[in-house]
BAMAR-670996 format. One line per field, with one value per residue (C-alpha): x, y, z; residue number from 1; residue in one letter. Coordinates in steps of 0.02 Angstrom, whole numbers, plus 50000, padded with zeros to 5 digits. Layout:
x = c(X,...)
y = c(Y,...)
z = c(Z,...)
nr = c(NUM,...)
rest = c(A,...)
% end
This chain:
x = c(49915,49753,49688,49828,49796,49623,49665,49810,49638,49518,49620,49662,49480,49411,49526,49482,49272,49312,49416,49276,49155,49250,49321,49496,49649,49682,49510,49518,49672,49599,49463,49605,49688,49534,49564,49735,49755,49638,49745,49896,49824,49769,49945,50001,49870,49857,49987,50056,50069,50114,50261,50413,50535,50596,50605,50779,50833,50709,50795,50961,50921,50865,51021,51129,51018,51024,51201,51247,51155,51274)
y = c(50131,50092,49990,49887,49875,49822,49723,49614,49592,49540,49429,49293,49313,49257,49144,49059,49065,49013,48842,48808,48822,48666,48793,48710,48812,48851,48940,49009,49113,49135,49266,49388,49384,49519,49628,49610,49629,49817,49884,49871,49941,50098,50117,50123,50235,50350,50488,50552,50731,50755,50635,50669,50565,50672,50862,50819,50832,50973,51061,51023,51094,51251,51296,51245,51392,51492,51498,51495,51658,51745)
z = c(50378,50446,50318,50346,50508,50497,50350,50463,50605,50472,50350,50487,50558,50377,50337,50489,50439,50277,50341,50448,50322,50231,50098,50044,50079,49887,49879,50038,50005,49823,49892,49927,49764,49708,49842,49818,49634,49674,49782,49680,49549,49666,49695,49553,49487,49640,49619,49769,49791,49971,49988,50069,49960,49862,49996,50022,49848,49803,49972,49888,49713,49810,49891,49734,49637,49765,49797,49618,49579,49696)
nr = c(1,2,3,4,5,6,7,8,9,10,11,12,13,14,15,16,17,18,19,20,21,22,23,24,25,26,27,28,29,30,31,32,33,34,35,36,37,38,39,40,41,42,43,44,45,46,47,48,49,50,51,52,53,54,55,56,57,58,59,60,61,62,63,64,65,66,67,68,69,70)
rest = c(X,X,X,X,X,X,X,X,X,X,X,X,X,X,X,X,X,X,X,X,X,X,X,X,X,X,X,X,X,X,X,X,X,X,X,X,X,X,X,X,X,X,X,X,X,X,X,X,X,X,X,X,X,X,X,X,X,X,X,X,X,X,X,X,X,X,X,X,X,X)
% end
């Protein structure tokens, strides 16, 4: 969450240099498709093994097996 945070202070901070240093809009906005492109592909490559999605239904399975052992 941080880098989002940081990202959300930065972005508008360079878009801002790069209009005043005559870059068009198009290619302003066009030097965060990189970035951009990178960390979607982290996500989707990054596995997550800490997430708490899914403990409800793994809490779940556990007292169905548990209570049909009985």
């Amino acid at each position: 969450m941080a880098f989002g945070r940081i990202g959300a202070i930065v972005a508008p901070t360079l878009i801002g240099l790069l209009m005043a240093a005559n870059y068009s809009p198009q290619n302003a906005f066009m030097t965060f498709t990189v970035p951009s492109i990178m960390a979607a592909l982290a996500l989707l490559v990054v596995k997550e093994r800490y997430g708490s999605y899914d403990k409800p239904q793994v809490e779940e399975n556990i007292k169905l097996k548990a209570t049909s052992n009985v």
